[in-house]
N, C-alpha and C positions, 0 to 999 in steps of 0.2 A: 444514469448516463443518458444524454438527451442527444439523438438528431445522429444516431449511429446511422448508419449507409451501407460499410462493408463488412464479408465477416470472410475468414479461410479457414478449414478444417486441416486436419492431420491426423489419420488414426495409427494406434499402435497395436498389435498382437491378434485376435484372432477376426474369424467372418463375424462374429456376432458383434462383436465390435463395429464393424464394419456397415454393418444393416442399421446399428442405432447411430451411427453418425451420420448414414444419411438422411435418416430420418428428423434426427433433430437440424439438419441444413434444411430439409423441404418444412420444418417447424418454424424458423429463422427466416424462409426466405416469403411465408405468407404473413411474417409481421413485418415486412418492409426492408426488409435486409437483401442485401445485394452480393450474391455468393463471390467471390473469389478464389483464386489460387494462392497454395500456401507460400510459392514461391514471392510472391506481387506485394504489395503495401496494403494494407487494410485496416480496420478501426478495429476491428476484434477479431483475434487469434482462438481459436478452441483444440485444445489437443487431449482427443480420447482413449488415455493410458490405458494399460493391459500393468498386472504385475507377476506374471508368470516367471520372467527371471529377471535380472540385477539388471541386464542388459537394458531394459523394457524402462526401466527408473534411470538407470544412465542417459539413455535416449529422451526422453525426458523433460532432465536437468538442460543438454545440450539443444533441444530446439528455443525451449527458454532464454537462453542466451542469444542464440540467433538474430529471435526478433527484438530482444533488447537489442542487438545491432544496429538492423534495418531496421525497427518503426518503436523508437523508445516511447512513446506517446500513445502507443496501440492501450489497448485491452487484453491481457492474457487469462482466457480460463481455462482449469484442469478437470477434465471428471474423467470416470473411468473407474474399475478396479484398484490405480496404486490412488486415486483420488480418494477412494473409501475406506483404504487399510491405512494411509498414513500422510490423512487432510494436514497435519502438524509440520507435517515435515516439509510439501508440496507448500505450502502457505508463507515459509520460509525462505523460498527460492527467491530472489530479488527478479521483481518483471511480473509475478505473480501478481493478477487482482482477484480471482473467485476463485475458491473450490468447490465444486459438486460433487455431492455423493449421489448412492445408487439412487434416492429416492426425489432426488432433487435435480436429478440431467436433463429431465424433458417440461422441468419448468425453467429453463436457461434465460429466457428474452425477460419474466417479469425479476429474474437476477439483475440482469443487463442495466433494463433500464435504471436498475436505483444504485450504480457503482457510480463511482469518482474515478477515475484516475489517481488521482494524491493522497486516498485512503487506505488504512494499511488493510493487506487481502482480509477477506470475507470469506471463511469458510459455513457453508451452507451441507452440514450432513449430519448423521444422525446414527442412530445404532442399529446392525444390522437385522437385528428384529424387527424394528419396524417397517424393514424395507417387502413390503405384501403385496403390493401392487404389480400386475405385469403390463407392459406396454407394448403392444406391436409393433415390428421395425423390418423394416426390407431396404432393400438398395434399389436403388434402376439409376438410368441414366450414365452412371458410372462403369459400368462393366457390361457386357451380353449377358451374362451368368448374375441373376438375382439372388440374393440371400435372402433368407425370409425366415423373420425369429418367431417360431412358432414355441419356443419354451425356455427359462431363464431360473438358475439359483442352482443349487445341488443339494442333498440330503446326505451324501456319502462322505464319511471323513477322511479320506486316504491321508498318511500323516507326512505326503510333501507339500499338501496343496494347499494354498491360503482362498481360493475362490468361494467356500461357502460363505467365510467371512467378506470377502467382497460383494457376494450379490447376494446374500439370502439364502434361504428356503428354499426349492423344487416349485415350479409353479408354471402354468403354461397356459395358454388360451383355448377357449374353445373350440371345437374342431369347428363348426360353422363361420367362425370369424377368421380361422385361417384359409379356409375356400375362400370366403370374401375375397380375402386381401389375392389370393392366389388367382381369381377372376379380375381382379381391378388389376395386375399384373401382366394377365393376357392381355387385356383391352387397352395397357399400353406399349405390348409391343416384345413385351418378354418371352422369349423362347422358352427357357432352362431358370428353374426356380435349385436353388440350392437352401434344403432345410437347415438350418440351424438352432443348437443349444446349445448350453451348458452338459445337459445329460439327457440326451434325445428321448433315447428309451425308459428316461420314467415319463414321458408326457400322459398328461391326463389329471395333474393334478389342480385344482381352483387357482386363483390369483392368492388368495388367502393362503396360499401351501398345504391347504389340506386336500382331501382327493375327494374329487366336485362327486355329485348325487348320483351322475353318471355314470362317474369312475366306477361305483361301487353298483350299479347295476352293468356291469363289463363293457359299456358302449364307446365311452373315452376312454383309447389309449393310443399309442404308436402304433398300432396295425389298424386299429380303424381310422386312424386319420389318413395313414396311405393310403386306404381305399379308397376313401372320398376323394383325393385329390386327383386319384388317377382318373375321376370320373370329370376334372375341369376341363371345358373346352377352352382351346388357344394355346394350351401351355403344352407342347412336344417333349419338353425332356423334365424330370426329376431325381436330383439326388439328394442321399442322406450324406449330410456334410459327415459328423461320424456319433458311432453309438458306441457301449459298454457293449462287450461278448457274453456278460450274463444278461440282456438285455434282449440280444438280438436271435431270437426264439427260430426255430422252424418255420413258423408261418409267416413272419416275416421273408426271410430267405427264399421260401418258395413262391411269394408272392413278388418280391423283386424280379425272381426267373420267368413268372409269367406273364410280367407286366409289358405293354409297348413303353410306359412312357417312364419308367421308373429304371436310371439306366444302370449297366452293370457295374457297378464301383462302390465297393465299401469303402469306409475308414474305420478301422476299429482299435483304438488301444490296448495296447501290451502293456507296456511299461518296462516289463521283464520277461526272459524268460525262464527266470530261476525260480521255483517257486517257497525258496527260503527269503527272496527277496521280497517276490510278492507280497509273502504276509507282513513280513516288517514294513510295507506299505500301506497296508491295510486294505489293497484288494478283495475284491469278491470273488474273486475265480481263482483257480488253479492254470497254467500252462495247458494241461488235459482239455481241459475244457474248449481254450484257444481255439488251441490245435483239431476240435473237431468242429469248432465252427468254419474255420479255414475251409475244413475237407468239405465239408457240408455245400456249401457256397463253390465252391470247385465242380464238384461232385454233378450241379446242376446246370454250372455255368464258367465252363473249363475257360471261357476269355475272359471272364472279371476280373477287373483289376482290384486289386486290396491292397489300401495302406497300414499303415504300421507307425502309432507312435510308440516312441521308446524313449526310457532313461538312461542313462548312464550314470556313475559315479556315488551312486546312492551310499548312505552310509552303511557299511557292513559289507557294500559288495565283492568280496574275493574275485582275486582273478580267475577262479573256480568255477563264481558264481558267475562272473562275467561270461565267462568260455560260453556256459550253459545257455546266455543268452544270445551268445552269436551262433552258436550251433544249430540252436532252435530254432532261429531266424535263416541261418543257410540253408535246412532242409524243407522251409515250411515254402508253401506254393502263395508266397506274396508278391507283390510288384515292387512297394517303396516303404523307407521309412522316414518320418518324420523324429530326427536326432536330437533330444534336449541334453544337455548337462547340468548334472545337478548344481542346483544352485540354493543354501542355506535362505531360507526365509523365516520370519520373524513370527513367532509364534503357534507352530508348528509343531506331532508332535516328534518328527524325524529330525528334531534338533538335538534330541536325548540322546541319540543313537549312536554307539561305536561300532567300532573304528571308523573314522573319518578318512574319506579318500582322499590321496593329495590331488588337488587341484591338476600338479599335469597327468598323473595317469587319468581323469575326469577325463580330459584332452583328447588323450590318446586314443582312449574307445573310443569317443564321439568320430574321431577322423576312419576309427576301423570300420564302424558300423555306417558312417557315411557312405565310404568307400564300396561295401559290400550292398548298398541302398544302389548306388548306380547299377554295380553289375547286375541286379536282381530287375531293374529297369529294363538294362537293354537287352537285357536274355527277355523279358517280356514282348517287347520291341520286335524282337526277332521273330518270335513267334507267331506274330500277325502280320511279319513282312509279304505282300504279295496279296493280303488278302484287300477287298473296297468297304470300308464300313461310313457311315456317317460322319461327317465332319460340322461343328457348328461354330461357325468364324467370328471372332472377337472383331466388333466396330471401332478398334484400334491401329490405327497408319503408324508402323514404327519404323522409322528409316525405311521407307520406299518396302516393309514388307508388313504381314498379318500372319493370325498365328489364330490354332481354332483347337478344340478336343473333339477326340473320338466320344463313342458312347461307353467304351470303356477305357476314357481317358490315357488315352495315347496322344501327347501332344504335336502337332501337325505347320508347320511355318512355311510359308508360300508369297510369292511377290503380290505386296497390296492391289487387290483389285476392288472396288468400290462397291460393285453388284454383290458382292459377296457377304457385306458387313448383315450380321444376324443372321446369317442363311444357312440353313443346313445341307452339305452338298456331300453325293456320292464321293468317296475318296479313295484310291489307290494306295496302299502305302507301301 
């Protein structure tokens, strides 16, 4: 394709997502492409799926259609996770012209140039074995709050998750090339670097997925790369987007409590808190174990806020098991949760599994443990009512207001004032 000009992105599902779409725009916009909004007219469309649940591949199907609406003449291409699990199917969508998989996203422009329009799509992917390579990816420009993919793939087979299949192996960068990037960040202006990965707490290991020279004399891993990054100047704030609970050791936790710039906020997944469920998941931990990293992290740092993601609906889960998980969840000293419902995916091995939950009791929990996510919020909420802690303001005007996070993510909305975009300001709450 000759004499392209515009391109608009659209990402779907998590931060890391998020950090390689922008990456591949500031890829796109140094070969002469001229960024765009996804709402506006443009010569090529890029939409970076996630395939986490059904929803993710519905959404999808439907922005697809869209721009066949508005710009039937465009360029559509798909990469992403559902672009790696099921290029066949994605290739089938009418409006479709490329598919990317994992190991082919950030060669996107020498795709570009050699498509047609009137040729049937081009899938460009591979088998996830050979996907070895990792790529650095951050966001700016688009948010106050940077993402910065410091490690990519998974090694764990939990048997709802199709992701190791979508990106590979475990694999992550060098700690010296993520200070880089986390210095070339400051210098543009970044407050708050949000880390991300696939599976935070295995970092350390090669591009190749095996566990670099380093690894094996103990120098790379997730505790010494927070070290060093707390040692960047420019950058004020760090969080871990989220880790595994078997991952997130002591020394980690005490090193978050002592840190200025590493702020208080976990995210750590559950999943459950039955642990007949867990193992039919193929978890690493027990409940027990959770539960005392919860207290742990409490214990040193009674305002940390801690998320929670959770399933619901899984198969086999009794309303027994269920119970077990909201009870768990009522007593345990968290802030939020982050609610999926199960969703059957393709290849998997929680396909096998009985009993099958009907679809609306799925439903049902999803809106209890919603419901119980709020109140666990503003009982958080409350508890720091009256106190000043840091606020750092998102350079976003939305209807005449702005809106910022504490250091332990208490979110904050105030009438837009302009002096304030990126600024970190004493707060009242």
């Amino acid at each position: 394709m000759q004499g392209v000009k515009t391109v608009a992105f659209h990402t779907l599902g998590c931060k890391l997502n998020y950090s390689e779409t922008s990456s591949i725009s500031r890829l796109m916009e140094q070969e002469g492409f001229e960024k765009k909004e996804f709402t506006d007219v443009a010569d090529v469309y890029v939409i970076n799926t996630c395939s986490v649940t059904d929803n993710a591949d519905k959404e999808c199907r439907q922005l697809v259609r869209r721009i066949q609406r508005k710009a039937p003449e465009s360029m559509v291409v798909i990469t992403g996770c559902y672009a790696q699990l099921k290029p066949k199917e994605i290739a089938d969508i009418p409006g479709v012209d490329l598919v990317l998989g994992a190991a082919e996203k950030f060669n996107i422009v020498k795709h570009i140039r050699e498509l047609s329009k009137n040729d049937a799509a081009k899938i460009c992917s591979c088998d996830i074995e050979e996907v070895t390579g990792f790529h650095s990816s951050y966001s700016i420009n688009d948010r106050t709050r940077t993402f910065l993919k410091v490690q990519d793939g998974c090694d764990y087979n939990c048997s709802f998750c199709t992701i190791p299949m979508a990106r590979g192996k475990s694999r992550s960068a060098a700690i010296d090339a993520v200070v880089k990037d986390a210095a070339l960040l400051a210098t543009a202006g970044a407050k708050e670097i949000v880390l991300t990965g696939i599976n935070l707490g295995d970092f350390g290991k090669g591009p190749d997925g095996n566990a670099s020279a380093a690894l094996n004399s103990r120098s790379e891993n997730f505790y010494r790369l927070i070290q060093e990054l707390d040692q960047v100047e420019g950058i004020e704030r760090f969080r871990i987007s989220s880790i595994e609970p078997n991952l997130l050791g002591n020394e980690i936790i005490e090193f978050v409590a002592d840190s200025k710039k590493f702020m208080p906020h976990f995210h750590i997944p559950l999943q459950s808190g039955s642990n007949a469920v867990l193992a039919a998941m193929r978890r690493r931990y027990k409940k027990e174990l959770y539960a005392d990293r919860v207290g742990r992290i409490k214990a040193l740092m009674p305002h940390c806020c801690i998320g929670v993601d959770v399933i619901v609906g899984f198969p086999g889960e009794t309303d027994a098991y269920f119970k077990e998980t909201y009870d768990f969840l009522h007593e345990l000293g968290v802030s939020y949760f982050h609610v999926f419902t199960y969703s059957e995916r393709a290849n998997t091995h929680a396909l096998t599994l009985q009993p099958v939950v009907p679809v609306q009791v799925r439903h049902e929990r999803n809106k209890m443990l919603r419901n119980l996510s709020y109140m666990k919020m503003q009982y958080f909420e409350q508890q720091h009512a009256g106190q000043t802690r840091k606020v750092l303001f998102e350079n976003h005007n939305k209807n005449g207001m702005m809106e910022g996070y504490t250091d332990n993510y208490i979110r904050v909305h105030t009438p837009y004032r302009s002096e304030w975009e990126n600024q970190i300001i004493e707060w009242k709450l």
